[in-house]
C-alpha positions in Angstrom: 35.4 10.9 -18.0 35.0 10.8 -14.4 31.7 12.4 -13.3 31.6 11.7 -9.9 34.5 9.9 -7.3 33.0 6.7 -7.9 31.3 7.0 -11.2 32.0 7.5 -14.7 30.4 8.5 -18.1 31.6 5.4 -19.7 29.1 2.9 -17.0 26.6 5.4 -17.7 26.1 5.1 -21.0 27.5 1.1 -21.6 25.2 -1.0 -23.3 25.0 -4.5 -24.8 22.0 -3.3 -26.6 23.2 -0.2 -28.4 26.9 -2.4 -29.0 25.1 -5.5 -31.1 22.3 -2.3 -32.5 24.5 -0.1 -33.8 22.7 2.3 -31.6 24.7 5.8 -30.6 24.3 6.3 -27.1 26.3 9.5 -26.9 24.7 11.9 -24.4 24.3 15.6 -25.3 25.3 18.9 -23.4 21.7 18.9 -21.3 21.9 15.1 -20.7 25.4 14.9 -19.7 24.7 17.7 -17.2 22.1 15.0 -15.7 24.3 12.4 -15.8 26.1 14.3 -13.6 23.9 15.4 -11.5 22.9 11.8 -11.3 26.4 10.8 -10.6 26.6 13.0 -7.5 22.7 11.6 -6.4 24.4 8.2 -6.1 27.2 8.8 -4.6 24.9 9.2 -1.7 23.8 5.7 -2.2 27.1 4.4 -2.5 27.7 6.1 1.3 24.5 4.7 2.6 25.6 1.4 1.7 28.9 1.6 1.6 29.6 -0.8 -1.0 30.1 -0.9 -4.6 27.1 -0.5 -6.8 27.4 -1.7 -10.6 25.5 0.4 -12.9 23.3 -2.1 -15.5 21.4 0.7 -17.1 21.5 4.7 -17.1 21.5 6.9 -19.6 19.8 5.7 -22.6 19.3 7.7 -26.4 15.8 7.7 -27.8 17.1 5.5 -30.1 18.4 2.7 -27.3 15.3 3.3 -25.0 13.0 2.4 -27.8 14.9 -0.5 -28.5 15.2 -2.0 -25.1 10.7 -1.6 -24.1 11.9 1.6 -22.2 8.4 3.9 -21.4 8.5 7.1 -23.4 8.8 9.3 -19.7 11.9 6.8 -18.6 14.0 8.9 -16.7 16.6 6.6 -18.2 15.7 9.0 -21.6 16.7 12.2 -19.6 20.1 10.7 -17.7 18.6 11.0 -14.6 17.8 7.2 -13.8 20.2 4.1 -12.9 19.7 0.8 -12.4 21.9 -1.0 -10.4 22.8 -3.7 -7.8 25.1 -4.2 -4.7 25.8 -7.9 -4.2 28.5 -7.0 -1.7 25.2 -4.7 0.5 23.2 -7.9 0.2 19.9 -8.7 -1.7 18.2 -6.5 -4.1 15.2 -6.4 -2.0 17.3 -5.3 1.1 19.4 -2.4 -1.3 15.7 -1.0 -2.0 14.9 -1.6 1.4 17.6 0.5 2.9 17.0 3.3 0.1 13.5 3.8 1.2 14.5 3.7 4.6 17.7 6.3 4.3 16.6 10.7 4.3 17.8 10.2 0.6 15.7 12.4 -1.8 14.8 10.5 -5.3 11.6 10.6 -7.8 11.4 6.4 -7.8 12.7 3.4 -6.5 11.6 0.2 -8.2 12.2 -3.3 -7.0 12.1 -4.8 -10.5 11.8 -8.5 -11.1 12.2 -11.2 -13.6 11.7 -14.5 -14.8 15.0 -17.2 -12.9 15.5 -14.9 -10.1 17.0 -11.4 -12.5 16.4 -8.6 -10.0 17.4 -4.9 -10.2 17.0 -1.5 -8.7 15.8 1.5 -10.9 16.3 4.7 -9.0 15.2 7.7 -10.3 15.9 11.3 -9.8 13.2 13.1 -12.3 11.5 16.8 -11.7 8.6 15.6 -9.3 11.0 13.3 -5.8 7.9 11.7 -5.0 9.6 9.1 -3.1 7.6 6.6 -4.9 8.4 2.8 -3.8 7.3 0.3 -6.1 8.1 -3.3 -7.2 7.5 -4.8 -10.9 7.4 -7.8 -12.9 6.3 -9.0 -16.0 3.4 -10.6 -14.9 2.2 -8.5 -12.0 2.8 -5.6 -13.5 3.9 -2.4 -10.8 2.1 -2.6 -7.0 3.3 -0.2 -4.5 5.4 -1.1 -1.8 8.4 -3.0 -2.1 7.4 -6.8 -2.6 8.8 -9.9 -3.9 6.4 -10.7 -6.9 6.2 -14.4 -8.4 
């Protein structure tokens, strides 16, 4: 199902996780209206950086979220987060960077960092559009700003 021109329900709800699990990650009615809402949120990315943007992670079941560490108030649980890169924009860091930068309205942006160089962004579009830019990692933890953590 095509949800926006760029995105489908299929990328949305993919996951290696749920596949090897078992796990159902079939949105319902109220999350699939997100996902689409979500859908339509990045295709403002996508113009911004007018590149391709593979989706790693969006909408994820109770069931999946628990299974993968997800926080309990993971906009990932609602349909209304994605995490994602553009290799064809340039580096993670500069994706966020230009995000942060752009009039685009979001909840979160997280530069989020692991172990041999695994880097992601998590954009989120929950209730509050703080505009909050943060980085993580496993052993800093989240600081604000958008920093390349060791």
């Amino acid at each position: 199902m095509q949800l926006s021109p760029n995105f489908t329900l299929d990328e949305f709800i993919r996951s290696s996780t749920a596949a090897s699990r078992g796990i159902d990650n079939t949105p319902g009615p109220a999350h699939l209206a997100n996902l689409r809402t979500l859908a339509i949120r990045l295709e403002e990315v996508r113009a911004l950086l007018g590149k391709p943007m593979p989706i790693t992670s969006a909408y994820r079941s109770p069931a999946l979220n628990a299974a993968v560490g997800g926080s309990s108030t993971s906009d990932h649980a609602n349909g209304l987060a994605a995490d994602f890169t553009s290799p064809r924009y340039g580096s993670v860091q500069k994706v966020c960077e230009a995000i942060a930068g752009s009039d685009i309205q979001f909840d979160q942006i997280i530069y989020e960092q692991k172990a041999g160089g695994v880097e992601w962004v998590h954009l989120g579009f929950g209730a509050r559009m703080r505009r909050q830019v943060l980085s993580w990692s496993p052993s800093a933890g989240y600081v604000h700003g958008l920093k390349k953590l060791g």
